[in-house]
Structures are given as C-alpha cells and as structure tokens.
N, C-alpha and C positions, 0 to 999 in steps of 0.2 A: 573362414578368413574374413576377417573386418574391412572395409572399404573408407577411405578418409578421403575427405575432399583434398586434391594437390593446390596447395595455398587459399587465396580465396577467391578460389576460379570454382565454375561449380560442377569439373572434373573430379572424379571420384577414382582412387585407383587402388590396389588391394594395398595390405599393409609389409605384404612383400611384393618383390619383383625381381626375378631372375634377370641375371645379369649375364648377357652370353661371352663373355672374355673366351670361355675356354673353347668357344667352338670354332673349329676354321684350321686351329694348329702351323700358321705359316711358318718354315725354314727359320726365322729370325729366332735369335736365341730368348728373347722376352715373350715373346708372345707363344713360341714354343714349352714355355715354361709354367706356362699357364693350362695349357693343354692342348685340345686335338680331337673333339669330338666331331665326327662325320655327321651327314645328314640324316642316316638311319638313328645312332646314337643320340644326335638331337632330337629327333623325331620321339625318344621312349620320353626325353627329359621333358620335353613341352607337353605328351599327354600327362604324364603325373602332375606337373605344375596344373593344368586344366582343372581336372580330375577335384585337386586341393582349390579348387577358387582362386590362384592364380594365373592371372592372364594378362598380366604387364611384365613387357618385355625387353630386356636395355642393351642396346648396342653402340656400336661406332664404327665409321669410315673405317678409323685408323687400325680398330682390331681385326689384326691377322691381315691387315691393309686387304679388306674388303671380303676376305673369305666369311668372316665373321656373320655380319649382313647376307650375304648367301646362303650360307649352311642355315641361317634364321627363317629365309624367304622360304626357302624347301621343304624346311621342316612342318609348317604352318600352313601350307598350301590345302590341307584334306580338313583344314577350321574356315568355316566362313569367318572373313574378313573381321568382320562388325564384331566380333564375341573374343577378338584380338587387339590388345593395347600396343603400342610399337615407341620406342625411342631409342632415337638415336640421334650420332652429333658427329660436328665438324668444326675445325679450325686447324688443328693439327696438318702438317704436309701430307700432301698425299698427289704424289707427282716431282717430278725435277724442274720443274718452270718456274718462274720467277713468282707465276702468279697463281700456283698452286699450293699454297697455305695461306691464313687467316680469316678473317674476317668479315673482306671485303666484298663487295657487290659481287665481282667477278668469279668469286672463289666461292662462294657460299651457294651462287644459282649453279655453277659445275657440278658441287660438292650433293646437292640434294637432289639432282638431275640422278645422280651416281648411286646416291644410297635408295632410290627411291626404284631402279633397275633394277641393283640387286637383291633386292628385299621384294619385288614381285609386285610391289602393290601402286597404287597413286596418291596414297595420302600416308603423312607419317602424324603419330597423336602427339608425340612430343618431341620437338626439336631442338637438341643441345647448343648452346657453341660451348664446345668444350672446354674453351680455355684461354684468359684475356688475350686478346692482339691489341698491343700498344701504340703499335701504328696505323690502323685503320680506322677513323674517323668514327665516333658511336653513334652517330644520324646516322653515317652507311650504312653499317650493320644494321639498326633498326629500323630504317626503310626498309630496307630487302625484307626480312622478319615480317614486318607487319603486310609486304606486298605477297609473300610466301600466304602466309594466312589467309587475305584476302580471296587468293586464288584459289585456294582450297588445298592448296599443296602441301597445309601444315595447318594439325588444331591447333594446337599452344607451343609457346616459346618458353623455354628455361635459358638457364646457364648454368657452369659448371668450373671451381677452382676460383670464384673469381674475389677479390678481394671485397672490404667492405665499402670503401670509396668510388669504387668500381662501379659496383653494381649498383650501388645511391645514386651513380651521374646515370646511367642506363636506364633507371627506374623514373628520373625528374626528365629527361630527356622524352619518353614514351610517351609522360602525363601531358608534356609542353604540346606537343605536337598531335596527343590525340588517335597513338598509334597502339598498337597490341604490347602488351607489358610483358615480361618477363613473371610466371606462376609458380616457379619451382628454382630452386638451388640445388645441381648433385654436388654436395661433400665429401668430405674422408671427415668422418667422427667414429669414434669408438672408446670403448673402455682404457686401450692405453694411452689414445691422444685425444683430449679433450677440449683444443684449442675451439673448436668452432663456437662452444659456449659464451667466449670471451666479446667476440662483436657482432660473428655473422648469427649466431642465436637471438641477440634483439633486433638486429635490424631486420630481421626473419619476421619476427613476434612483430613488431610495428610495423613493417611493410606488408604484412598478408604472404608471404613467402612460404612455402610447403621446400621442407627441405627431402632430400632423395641421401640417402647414405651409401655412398661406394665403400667398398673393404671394411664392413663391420666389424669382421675379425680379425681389424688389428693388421692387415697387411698377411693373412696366413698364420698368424702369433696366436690368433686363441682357437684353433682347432679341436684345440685336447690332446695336440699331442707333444707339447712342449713342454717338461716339466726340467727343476732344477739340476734334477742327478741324474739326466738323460741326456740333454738338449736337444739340439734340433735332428730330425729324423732323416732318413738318407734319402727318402725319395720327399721332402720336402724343396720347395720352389725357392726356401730360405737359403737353402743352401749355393745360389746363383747369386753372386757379385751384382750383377748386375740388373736381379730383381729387387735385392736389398739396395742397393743405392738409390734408386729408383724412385723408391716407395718412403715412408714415413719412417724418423728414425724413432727408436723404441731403444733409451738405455736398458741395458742387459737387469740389472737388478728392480728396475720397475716392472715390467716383464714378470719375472719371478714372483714378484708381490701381488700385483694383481691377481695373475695363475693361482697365486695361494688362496687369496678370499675369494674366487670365485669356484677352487675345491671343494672350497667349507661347506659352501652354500649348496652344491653339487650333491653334498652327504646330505645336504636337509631338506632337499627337493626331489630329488631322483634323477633329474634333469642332467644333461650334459656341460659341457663346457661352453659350445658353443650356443646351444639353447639359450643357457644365464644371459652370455652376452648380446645377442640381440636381444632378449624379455628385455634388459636394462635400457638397449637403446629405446626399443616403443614405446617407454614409459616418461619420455622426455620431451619438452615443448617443443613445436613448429614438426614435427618426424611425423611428415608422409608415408613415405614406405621407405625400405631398408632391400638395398640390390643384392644379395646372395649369389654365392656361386657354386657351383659343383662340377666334379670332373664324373663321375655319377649316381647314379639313379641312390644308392645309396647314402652317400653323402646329401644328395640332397632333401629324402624324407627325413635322415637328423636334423637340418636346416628348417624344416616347416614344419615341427613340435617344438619350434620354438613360438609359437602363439597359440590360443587359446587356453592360456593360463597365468598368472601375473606372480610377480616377485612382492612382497612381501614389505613394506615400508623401512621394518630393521633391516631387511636383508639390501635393499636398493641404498640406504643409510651406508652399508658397512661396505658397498662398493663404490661408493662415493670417496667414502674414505682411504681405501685403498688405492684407487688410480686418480688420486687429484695430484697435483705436481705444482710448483710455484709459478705464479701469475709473472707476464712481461709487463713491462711498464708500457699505458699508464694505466694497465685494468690491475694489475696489485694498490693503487694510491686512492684508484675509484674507488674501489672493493671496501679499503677501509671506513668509507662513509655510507653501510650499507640503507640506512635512512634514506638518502636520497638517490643510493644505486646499487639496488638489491640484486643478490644474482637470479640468472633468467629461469633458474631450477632451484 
C-alpha cells in the first residue's frame, strides 16, 4: 500500500481508506441501503484492511446518525490507537433543535464532543465539515477548527462537497488570521462524473489541497455488475429511489459506454471492473486517497487489488476518451485556449 502526503501537510495517509457508510445499518431507508454491518462484522473488515496497510478510516455523525461512529469505535478498540487514522465530519442535522445543524461555533463543539464519545477515543486525525453552511459566518467555523486543533481535539481540518469559491474565501480567510487551514478536499470524482477536474482539480493543484474521493464507483454503477443487456441487479442499492436521487446523476447511455471500455481493458489486464476504475482514479493529479466501500470481506479484497499495479498510458488514453462529456460554461471557452489554460490532466 503506498502512502501519499494528504495535501501539503506533511500527514501521510494510505492510498486507500475504507469508508464506513455501511456499518451501523440504521431503520432509515438510505442508510439502510447502504448496509448494516455489526461490530463483529466490522471488526473482520478493519483487521483485513490492517493486514493490507490500510489504516485510514472515514466516517460521519450523520451515518446511520451515529451508529456508524460506534460500530467504528468497537471495532478498533483491540488496535492501539496510534497505528489508527480516523475521519470523520459534521455539519449535517443531527438533532431537532434549532442549533443542531451547520457550521457554527455551537454546533460543531456539540458535534465533536459526540463523535469523539462514540468513536472511543480523544483525538480525531481528520476533521470534516461536511458540507457548506451558508449561513454561518466562515471566521466561525474557522476559529472553532483552528481552536479544536489547538486543543488537541483534532490533527487536521479538511472539507467536503464544497464549492470552488467556497473553499478559496476558507483558505484566504485561514492565511489572513493565521489560523490551521483546511489540507484535504472529500469529493465525488469518478470515471462517469468527472466534473471535479473542471475547477476544484486546479484550485487543488495551486492551493496544496490533497483531494479524498467518496463513491469511486460511480455511486455503485462500476461494481461489475451493470452491463447493457442485464442492467441493474436486484439486490443492487440502485435499485432505491431514493438512493438514486440522492446521489450523482449518471445518463443511462454514458453508463453503458464507459462499462464498455472499461471491459476491454478488463480482457487485457485480467483486472476487474472495479479495480480499472479506481487504478484510473490514482493515476490523477492532487488524489490522496480513494474512500472504498464494502458490505464484505469479499468485496472488499476485489477493492484493494486495485493497487499495486498501473494502467497503461493507451489504456488510461482510451478511458479518457470514453467518460469525457461536454464541458459547462465557462471551462468549455477556457478549454479552447489550451496555451494559456491547459487541462489539469
């Protein structure tokens, strides 16, 4: 497992990181749809992850509203501490009060007071906020953040979802005042949606940003088990309303196209489907690591033969070609003066 500094902080984290969505399983139709792994269950997932050299591990308040973070804490209890990497985030509601969601001073010392119970421990290594708050002041937030660190309640600050505007006032804001900066970005990038390349890939590349990629596969779409003359499987997660809406839309015929060149290449590697598609993403500017999921043990050693082997220049060429899609204004106008604004791949 290769280790890559998360931005240019000089935190080092594997080039995967298990993603615990599925563990916890709560009643709600989303996050039951994810999964449902117990603490025995997590407990096989986290020594194989070990075992493989991975040892960063990604949560959130909000998954399985807090079972998530527990089933994590228990699982990890019989590893010393120190030889365990931890993230996880807040902003999302978690509570009926008025002042139980965002950003804010209020919300965020509750929110890490809470994830910091259930996960067992006193320090978390990386700190999310999940996902902009428009209303909470961005000196709030980053006072808190930077006084969290101070304390020792938290190594490093990221964010997550948050736009490119966003994160440039977050990051001039930090520098103004002297306070802990934001080292990491969690995204949704992958082979069928490749918007992040468009602004948050350079402003990645120029700010020292270590990007984190949630749903490699597409939102569940490049498993391997989606193909044209089948489609989607019955005990697939696709199959929910409401985790498809949810999630990143994927037209149906893009879908299909990609699936096909990343077949080809499947016959000329030996490699799987999902394999291809992560090799692809770790072969792309600013990608820290890549959050993987499993519901188990099996799915997840196909998920960790997807490293220690590389794609092939044609082969990374002709999936380029396959899942590019037409630019939004104004990175199609950019685009065409690549002289002065080449792309960031």
């Amino acid at each position: 497992m290769e280790y890559r500094q998360l931005g240019r902080s000089g935190f080092k984290v594997p080039e995967l990181c298990f993603g615990c969505g599925t563990f916890g399983g709560h009643e709600d139709a989303f996050f039951k749809a994810w999964g449902a792994a117990d603490v025995e269950e997590a407990r096989k997932i986290v020594d194989i992850c070990m075992e493989a050299g991975l040892n960063f591990f990604d949560t959130a308040d909000i998954y399985s509203f807090g079972a998530s973070e527990s089933v994590l804490g228990a699982a990890i209890q019989h590893l010393r501490r120190e030889d365990v990497l931890i993230s996880t985030k807040a902003t999302f509601r978690f509570g009926d009060g008025p002042n139980d969601v965002g950003s804010s001073r209020y919300h965020l010392t509750q929110a890490l007071e809470g994830s910091l119970k259930r996960l067992g421990t006193d320090y978390i290594d990386v700190y999310h906020m999940h996902e902009t708050d428009s209303l909470s002041p961005v000196e709030e937030t980053l006072a808190t953040l930077d006084k969290f660190v101070r304390d020792g309640k938290v190594r490093y600050i990221a964010c997550s979802n948050f736009s490119g505007w966003r994160l440039m006032k977050s990051l001039s804001v930090s520098e103004r005042h002297g306070w802990n900066r934001y080292i990491g970005h969690q995204v949704y990038y992958s082979l069928l949606n490749r918007e992040y390349e468009w602004e948050l890939m350079p402003l990645a590349l120029d700010q020292g940003l270590g990007a984190l990629i949630w749903s490699p596969l597409g939102w569940g779409r490049l498993t391997g088990k989606i193909r044209r003359d089948t489609g989607i499987p019955k005990d697939s997660r696709l199959n929910s309303k409401l985790v498809v809406d949810i999630g990143p839309q994927v037209p149906e015929e893009h879908l299909y196209k990609v699936v096909a060149a990343i077949d080809e290449i499947a016959g000329e590697t030996g490699k799987t489907v999902p394999q291809i598609a992560l090799n692809w993403l770790l072969r792309r500017p600013t990608i820290s690591t890549l959050v993987i999921g499993a519901r188990n043990a099996q799915q997840l050693r196909q998920n960790l033969g997807a490293v220690g082997w590389s794609l092939t220049p044609d082969q990374i060429a002709r999936l380029d070609t396959a899942s590019q899609l037409p630019l939004i204004y104004p990175y199609w106008h950019q685009r065409q003066f690549e002289e002065r604004n080449p792309s960031p791949v």
